[in-house]
N, C-alpha and C positions, 0 to 999 in steps of 0.2 A: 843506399837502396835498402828500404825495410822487405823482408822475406817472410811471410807468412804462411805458416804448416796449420790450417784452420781444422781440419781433419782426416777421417781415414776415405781414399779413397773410395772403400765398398765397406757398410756397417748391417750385420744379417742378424736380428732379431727375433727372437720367439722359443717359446717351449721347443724345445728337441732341432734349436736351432741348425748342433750338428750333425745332424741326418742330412738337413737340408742346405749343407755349404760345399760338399763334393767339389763339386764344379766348378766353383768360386775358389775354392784349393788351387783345382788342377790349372787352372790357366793361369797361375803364378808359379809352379816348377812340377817336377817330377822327380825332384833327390830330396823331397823336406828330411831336414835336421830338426828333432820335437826337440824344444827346450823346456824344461819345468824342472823343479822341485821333485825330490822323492815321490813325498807323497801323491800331490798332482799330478803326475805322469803315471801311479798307480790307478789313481780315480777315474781316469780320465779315457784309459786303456783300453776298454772293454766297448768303449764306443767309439772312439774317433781310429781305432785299427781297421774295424772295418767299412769306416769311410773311406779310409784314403784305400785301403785293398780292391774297393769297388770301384776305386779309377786308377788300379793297377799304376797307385807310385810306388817307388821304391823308397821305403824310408827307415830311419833309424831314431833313437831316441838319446839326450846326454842329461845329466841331471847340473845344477847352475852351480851347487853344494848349497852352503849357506848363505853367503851374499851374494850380490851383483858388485864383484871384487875385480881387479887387475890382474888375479891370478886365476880365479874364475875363468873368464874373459879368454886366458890364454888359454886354457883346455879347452875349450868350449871351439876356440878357433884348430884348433888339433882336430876333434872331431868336425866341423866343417870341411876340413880338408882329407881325413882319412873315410867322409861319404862321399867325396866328391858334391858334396850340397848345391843345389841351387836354391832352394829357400827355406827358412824359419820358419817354424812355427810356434811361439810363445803361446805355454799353458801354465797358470797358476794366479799368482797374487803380485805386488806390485812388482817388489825383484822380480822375478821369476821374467815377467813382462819387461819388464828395463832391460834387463839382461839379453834377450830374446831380441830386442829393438836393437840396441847396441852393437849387440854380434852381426843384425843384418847390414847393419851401417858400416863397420869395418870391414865386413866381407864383400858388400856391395852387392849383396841381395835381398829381392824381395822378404816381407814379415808379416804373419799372419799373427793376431793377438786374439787368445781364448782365456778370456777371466774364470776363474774361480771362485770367486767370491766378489764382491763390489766392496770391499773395502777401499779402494782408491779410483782413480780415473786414469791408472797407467795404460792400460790396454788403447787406450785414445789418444796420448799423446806425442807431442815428438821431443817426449823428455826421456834421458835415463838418471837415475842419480849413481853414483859408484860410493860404494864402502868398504871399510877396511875388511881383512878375513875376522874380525870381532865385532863387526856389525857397526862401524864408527860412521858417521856421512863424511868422505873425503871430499867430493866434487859435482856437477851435475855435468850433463852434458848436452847443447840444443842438438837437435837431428834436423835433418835439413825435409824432412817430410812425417808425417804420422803415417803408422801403420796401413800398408795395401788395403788389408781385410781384415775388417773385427767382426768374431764371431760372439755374441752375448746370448748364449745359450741360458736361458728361465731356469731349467730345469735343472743346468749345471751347479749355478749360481746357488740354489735354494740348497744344494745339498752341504754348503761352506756354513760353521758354527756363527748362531745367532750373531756374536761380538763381533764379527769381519763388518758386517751391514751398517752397527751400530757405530766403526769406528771411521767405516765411510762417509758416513751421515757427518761425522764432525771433521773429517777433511775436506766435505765439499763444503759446508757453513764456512769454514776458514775465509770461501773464496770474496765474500762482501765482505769481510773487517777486516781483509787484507786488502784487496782490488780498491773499498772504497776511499781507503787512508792512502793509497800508492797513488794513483789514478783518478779518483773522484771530481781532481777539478780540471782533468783535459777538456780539451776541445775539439779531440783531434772523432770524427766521428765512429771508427771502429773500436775506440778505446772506449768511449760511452756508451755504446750498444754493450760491450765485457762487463762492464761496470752494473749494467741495468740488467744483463741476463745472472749478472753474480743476486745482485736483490732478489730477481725473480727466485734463483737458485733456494736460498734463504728461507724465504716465504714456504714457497714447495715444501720444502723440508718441517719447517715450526708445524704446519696444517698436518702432514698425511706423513711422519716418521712413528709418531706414538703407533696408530691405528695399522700400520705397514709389520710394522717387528710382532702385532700380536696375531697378526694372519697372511705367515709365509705363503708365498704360490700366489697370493690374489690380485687383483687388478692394481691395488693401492698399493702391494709391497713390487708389483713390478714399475710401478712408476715412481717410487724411490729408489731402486736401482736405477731405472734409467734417469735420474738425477745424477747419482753419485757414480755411475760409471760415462754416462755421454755427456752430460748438459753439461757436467763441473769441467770437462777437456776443454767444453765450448768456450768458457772463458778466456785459458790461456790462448787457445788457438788465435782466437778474434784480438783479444787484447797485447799477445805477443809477453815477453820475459816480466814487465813490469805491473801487471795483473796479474802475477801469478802467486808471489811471496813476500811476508813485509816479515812484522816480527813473532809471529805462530809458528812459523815454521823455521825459523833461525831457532827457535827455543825448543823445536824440535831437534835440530840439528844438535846443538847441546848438548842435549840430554842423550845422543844416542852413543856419547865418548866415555860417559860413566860406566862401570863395572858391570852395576846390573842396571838393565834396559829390558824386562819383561813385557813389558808392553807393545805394542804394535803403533804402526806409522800415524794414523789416525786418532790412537787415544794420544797420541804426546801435540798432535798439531791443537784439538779440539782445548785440551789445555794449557796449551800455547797461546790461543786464542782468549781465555782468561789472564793473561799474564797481558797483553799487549794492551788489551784495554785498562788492568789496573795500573799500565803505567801513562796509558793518555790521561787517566784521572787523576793519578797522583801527582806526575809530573806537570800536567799540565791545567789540570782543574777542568778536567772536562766532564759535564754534569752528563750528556749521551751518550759518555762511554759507561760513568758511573750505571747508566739505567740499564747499557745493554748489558751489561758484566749480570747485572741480577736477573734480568731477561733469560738468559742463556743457563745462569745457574738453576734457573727454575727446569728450563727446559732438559739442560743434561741430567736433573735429581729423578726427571720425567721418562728418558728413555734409557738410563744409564752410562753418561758420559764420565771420564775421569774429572776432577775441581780441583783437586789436589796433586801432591807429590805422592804422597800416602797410598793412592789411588791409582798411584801408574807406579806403587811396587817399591816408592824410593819414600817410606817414613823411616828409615835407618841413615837416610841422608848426611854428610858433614859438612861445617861451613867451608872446607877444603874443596870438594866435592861443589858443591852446589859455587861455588867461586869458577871453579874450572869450567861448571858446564856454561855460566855465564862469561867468562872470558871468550869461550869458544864462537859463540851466539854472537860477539861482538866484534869479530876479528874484523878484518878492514873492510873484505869485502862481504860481508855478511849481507842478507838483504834487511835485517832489522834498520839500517842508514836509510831507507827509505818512509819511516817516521816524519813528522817534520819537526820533530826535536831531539835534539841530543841525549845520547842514553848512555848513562855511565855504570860500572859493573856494579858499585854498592845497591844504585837505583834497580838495579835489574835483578838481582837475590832479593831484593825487598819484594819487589811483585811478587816475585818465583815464589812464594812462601805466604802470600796472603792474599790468595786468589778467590777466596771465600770470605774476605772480609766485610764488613760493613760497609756500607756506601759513603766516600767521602772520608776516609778516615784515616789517617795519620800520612798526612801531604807529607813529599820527602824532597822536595827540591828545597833547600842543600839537604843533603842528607848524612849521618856520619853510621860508622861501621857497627856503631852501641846498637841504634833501630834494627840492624839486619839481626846481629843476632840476640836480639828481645824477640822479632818475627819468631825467626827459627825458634827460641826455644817454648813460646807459644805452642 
């Protein structure tokens, strides 16, 4: 029996959304537990306190630390039970909202999701992902429903640094160069609706991302947010685990076991996403991945996406280093095996390092270890 968590059941939209969710709060508890981040739960303070005071809940607040961790998780559940909780309320960025989701699922209470920023499409999903306490990706985890209530406060949203949007913008593009390589030739009809809203997703984005990032608050920058925070969930929702991830976000994953990982979730998928298609091309001679690879290069040079290693903070890289994060990327059950060709680790450091290369250009199937490191030292 397939089980599908397509979305939240209540989503409350608009400028100064949380003035106007009170209500929408209270008929899901009266003990909210706020989860977020530091700083989110600072930001966040001076408004959403006297919402909930003005439906006289009783509530308290726990910070998540740094990851959405097992250890995390356990404090977290300490505090559920030393408020007597009856429900979450997830405020911040995508941890912050995993965490938030997770805890309501182990506790078996309702979850209320307030983004901060539209860097991901957490706040929408019925995903968590879980990391070590150094920020590694260990596992994800499906939920068996999306979030009760998302609240997508405009106003909130706008006050989160330029690069949160920008790195949204390239986690939700992921969802067509992954969805259409996993998924593209079902026949099953909700898979193709995922597949067709992931294009539209796309499209959205190339047209109204440049003119969005240059006038915050406007009608065009809230209609990339609601790309990158609702429409990009709609995909997984509708198309279920196999619309969700191929090899952009396995390369994500990778990358976040190295040492330094400065960068955020978005700029490693969006460069993920150049790595997946240099290896349809190489690997395979595929002249529409070759095109999209330059497509997207244009486009990320356009609103400021990462191309590179360089770019996401790792030009001090080693072939030690860049061998691991590719080991990682390919463990067994990685979703990179949803490809429809076999990817080997030499193959996969050669991408990783010429994601900006020329079209067509130095094919590696067979490939030996000399090409990876001529890339690298390239």
């Amino acid at each position: 029996m397939l089980c599908l968590s397509v979305a939240p059941a209540q989503v409350i939209r608009a400028p100064q959304a949380l003035e106007a969710a009170g209500s929408a709060i209270a008929r899901l508890g009266h003990r909210p537990l706020i989860v977020g981040g530091d700083r989110s739960l600072v930001a966040v303070q001076s408004r959403l306190k006297p919402v909930l005071e003005a439906q006289k809940l009783k509530f308290t607040q726990a910070s998540y630390g740094r990851d959405c961790s097992e250890a995390s998780l356990a404090a977290l559940k300490q505090a559920v039970a030393a408020h007597q909780a009856d429900l979450i309320i997830g405020v911040g960025g995508g941890k912050a909202l995993d965490a938030a989701k997770l805890l309501a699922y182990q506790c078996e209470l309702p979850v209320v999701t307030i983004p901060t920023s539209a860097a991901t499409c957490a706040a929408w999903t019925a995903l968590s992902n879980v990391y070590s306490e150094d920020g590694a990706f260990l596992y994800d985890v499906s939920l068996p429903n999306c979030p009760n209530l998302l609240i997508l406060d405009y106003d909130l949203v706008q006050t989160a640094p330029r690069h949160t949007l920008v790195a949204g913008i390239g986690d939700a593009i992921a969802k067509w160069y992954e969805a259409s390589v996993s998924s593209g030739h079902s026949e099953q009809t909700l898979i193709i609706a995922a597949v067709q809203q992931a294009r539209v997703l796309r499209d959205i984005l190339f047209q109204k991302s440049a003119t969005a990032l240059q006038a915050p608050g406007s009608e065009v920058w809230r209609e990339v947010v609601d790309a990158t925070v609702l429409l990009a969930g709609v995909i997984g929702g509708l198309g279920g685990a196999q619309c969700r991830t191929v090899a952009a976000h396995a390369v994500h994953n990778g990358l976040t076991h190295l040492p330094i990982h400065s960068s955020i979730h978005g700029e490693k998928v969006s460069y993920g996403i150049l790595v997946q298609l240099r290896l349809e091309e190489m690997v395979q001679g595929n002249q529409l991945a070759a095109t999209a690879r330059q497509q997207l290069l244009k486009f990320y040079t356009e609103i400021g996406l990462p191309q590179t290693l360089a770019d996401l903070g790792l030009e001090n890289i080693t072939i030690t280093q860049l061998k691991q994060a590719a080991e990682i990327a390919l463990n067994p059950k990685s979703d990179i095996h949803r490809l429809p060709f076999k990817v080997v680790t030499e193959q996969l450091m050669a991408a990783m390092v010429s994601t900006t290369a020329p079209a067509n250009s130095n094919p590696i199937n067979p490939i030996t270890t000399n090409l990876v490191n001529e890339e690298v030292a390239q």
